[in-house]
C-alpha positions in Angstrom: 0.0 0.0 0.0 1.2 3.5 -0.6 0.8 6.4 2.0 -2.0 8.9 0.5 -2.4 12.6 2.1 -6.0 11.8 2.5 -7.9 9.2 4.7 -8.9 6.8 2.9 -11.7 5.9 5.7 -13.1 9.1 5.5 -12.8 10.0 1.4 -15.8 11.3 0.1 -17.7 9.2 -2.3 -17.0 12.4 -5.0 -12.9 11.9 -4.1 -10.3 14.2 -1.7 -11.7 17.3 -3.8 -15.5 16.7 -3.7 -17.1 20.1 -3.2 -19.3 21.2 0.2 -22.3 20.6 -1.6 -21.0 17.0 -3.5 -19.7 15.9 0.2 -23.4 16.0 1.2 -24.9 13.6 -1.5 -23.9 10.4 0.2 -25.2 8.4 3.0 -24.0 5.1 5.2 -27.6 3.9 5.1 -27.4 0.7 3.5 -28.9 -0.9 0.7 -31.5 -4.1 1.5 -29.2 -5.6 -1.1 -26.4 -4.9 1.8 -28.2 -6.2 4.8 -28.3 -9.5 6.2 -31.7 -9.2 8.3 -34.2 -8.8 5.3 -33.7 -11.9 2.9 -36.3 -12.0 1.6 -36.5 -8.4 0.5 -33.3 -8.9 -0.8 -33.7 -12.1 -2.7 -37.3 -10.2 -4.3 -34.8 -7.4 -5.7 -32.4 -9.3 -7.1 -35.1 -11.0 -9.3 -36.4 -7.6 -9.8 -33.5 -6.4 -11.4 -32.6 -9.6 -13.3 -36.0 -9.5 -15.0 -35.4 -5.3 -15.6 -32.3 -6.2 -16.8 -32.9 -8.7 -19.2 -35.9 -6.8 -20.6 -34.2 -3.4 -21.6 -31.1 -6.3 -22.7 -28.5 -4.7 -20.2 -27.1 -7.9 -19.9 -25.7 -8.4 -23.6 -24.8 -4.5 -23.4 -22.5 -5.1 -20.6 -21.1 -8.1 -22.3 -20.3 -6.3 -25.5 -18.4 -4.0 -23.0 -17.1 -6.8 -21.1 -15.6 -8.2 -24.5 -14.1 -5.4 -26.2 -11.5 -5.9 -23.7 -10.3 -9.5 -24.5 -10.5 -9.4 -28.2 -6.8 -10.3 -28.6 -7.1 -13.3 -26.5 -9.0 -16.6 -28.1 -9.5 -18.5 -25.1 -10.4 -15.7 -22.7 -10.5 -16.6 -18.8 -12.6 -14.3 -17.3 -13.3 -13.8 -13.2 -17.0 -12.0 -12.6 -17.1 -10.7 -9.0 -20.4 -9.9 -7.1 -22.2 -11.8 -10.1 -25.4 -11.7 -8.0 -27.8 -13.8 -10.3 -25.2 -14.3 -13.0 -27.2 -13.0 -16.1 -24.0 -11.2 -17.0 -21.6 -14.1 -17.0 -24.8 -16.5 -18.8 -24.7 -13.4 -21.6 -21.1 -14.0 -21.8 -20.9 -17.7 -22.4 -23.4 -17.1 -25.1 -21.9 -14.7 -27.2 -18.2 -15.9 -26.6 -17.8 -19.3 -28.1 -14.6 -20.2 -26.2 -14.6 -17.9 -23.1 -14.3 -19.9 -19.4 -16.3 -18.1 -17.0 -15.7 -18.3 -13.5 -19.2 -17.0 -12.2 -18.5 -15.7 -7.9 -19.9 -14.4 -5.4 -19.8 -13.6 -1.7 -23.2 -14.3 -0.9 -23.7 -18.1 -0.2 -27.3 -17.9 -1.0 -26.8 -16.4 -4.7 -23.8 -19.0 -4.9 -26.0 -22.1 -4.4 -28.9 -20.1 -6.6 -26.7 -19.7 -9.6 -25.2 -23.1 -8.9 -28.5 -25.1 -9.3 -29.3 -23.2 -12.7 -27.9 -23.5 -16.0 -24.7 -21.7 -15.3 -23.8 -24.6 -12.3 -23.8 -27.1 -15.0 -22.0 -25.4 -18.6 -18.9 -26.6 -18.9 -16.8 -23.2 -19.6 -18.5 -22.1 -16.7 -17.6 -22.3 -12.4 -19.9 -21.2 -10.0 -17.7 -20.4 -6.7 -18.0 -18.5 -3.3 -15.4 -15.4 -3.5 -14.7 -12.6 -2.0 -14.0 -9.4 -4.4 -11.2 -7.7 -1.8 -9.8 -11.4 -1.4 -9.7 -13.2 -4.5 -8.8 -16.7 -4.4 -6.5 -17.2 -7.3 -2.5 -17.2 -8.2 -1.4 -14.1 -9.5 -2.2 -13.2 -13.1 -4.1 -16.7 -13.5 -7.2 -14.8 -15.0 -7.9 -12.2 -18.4 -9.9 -10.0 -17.1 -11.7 -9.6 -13.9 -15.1 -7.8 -13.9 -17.0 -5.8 -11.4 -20.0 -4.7 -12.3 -22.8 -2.4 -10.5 -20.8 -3.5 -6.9 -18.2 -1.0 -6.4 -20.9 1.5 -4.8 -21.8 -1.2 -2.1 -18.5 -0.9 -0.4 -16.8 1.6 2.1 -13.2 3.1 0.1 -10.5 0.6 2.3 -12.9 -2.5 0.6 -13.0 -0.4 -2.6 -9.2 0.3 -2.8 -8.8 -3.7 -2.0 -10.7 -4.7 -5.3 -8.3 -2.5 -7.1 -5.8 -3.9 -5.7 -6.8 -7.9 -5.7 -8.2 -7.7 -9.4 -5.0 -6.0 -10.9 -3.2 -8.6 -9.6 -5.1 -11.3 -10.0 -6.6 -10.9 -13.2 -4.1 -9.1 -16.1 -7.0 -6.4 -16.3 -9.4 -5.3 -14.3 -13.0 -3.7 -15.2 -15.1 -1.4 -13.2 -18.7 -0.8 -14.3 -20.6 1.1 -11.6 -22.9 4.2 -11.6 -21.8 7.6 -12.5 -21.6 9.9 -9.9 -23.4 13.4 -11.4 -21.8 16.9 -10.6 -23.6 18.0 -7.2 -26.2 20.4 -8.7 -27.2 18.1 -11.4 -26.9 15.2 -8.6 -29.5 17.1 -6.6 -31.9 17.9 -8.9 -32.3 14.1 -10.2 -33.0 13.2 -5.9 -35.4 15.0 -5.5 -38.4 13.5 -7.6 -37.0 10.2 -6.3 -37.3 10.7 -2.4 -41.0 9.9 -2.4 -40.6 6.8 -4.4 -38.5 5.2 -1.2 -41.1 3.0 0.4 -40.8 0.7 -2.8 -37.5 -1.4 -2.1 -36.2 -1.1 -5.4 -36.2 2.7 -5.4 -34.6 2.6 -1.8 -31.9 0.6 -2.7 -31.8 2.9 -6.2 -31.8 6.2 -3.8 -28.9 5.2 -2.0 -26.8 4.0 -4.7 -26.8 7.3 -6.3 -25.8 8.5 -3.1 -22.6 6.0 -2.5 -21.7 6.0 -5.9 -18.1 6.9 -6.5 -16.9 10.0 -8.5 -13.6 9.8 -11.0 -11.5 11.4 -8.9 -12.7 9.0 -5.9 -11.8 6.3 -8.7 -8.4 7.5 -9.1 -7.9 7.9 -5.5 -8.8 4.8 -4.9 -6.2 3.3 -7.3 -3.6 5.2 -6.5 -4.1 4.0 -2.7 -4.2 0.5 -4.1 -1.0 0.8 -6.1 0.7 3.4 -7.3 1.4 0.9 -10.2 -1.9 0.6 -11.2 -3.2 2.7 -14.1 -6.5 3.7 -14.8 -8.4 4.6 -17.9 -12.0 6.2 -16.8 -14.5 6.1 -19.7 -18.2 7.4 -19.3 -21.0 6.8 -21.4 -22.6 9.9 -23.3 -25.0 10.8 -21.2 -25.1 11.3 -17.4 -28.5 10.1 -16.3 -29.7 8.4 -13.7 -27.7 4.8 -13.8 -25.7 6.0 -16.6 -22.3 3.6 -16.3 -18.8 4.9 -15.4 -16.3 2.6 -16.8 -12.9 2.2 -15.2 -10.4 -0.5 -16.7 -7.2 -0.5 -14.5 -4.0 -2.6 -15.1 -0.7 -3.0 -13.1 3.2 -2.9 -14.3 3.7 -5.0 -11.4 
């Protein structure tokens, strides 16, 4: 680890430089998605958003994304973290005809879900228990590592640890999370959302915005990870509500 001016316990979510106003957007309320006392609530999300997902076909969109970045490699090994009901990793397999897919997560319960489905029994695919900030796995064994729509979930010491497990880990590692808005724009898109927080989904949606991570939080991060790491930040046109920032960070190392 290096030694960073700034306490990485107490970074903003909008980086060392967020602004008064930007410093005020973000909360330690957590998601249902984060707690371990409503199960149920959680496990009725998760479907949620798989079926949302596969409707507006964000799955293949993040795949296409996912892909670009192992087009020189035929026989792509490719780690998702926090794969939560594994529609990513199952659009992968399909439009890869060679890629091995090791399908993780750190929840047992969406570990044995994705296990007893298709995905548990495709043979370029393995359906293990991992932990993002602890990655089980030799040094450089995978492709790519991907992270996707999980960053925002932890506190910046676990965030700084993904950095730091999937660069060495994995020869590249993607990021794809929510964008975090400048603060005025930020503020204007809460406020027709704050009555819609009794639904669960719109809770959980509310407070991602809120821990979402900025790109100079992203950099931070990185830099507190391993000064070896680089970082290419890439954000998609428009910055609307779930909009994805895309961070693809390597190590010399």
């Amino acid at each position: 680890m290096t030694t960073e001016t700034f306490d990485i316990n107490r970074m903003p979510r909008g980086g060392p430089d967020a602004s008064w106003l930007d410093r005020r957007l973000e909360t330690d309320r957590l998601e249902y998605l984060d707690r371990d006392d409503v199960d149920d609530r959680k496990r009725k999300i998760i479907r949620s958003l798989d079926r949302g997902e596969r409707f507006f076909g964000i799955h293949r969109k993040l795949a296409r994304i996912v892909l670009d970045e192992v087009t020189d490699v035929r026989e792509p090994k490719i780690l998702e973290l926090g794969s939560g009901h594994g529609g990513l990793s199952r659009a992968l397999l399909e439009m890869h005809p060679t890629a091995d897919v090791t399908v993780t997560d750190i929840e047992p319960a969406s570990v044995a879900a994705i296990a007893a489905g298709d995905l548990g029994s495709h043979p370029r695919a393995t359906v293990r228990e991992m932990d993002a900030t602890a990655i089980d796995a030799p040094d450089g064994f995978y492709d790519l590592a991907v992270f996707v729509q999980s960053l925002h979930h932890l506190p910046p010491p676990l965030a700084a640890r993904v950095f730091a497990e999937g660069t060495r880990a994995a020869a590249k590692l993607l990021i794809i999370d929510l964008s975090r808005p400048p603060s005025l724009l930020h503020l204007v898109m809460l406020a027709p959302a704050l009555p819609l927080v009794i639904f669960p989904y719109w809770h959980d949606a509310l407070i991602s915005s809120l821990r979402a991570y900025g790109p100079s939080a992203l950099r931070a991060l990185a830099r507190y990870a391993d000064p070896a790491i680089t970082l290419d930040l890439r954000r998609q046109a428009a910055v609307l509500p779930g909009s994805p920032q895309i961070a693809v960070a390597s190590s010399a190392r």
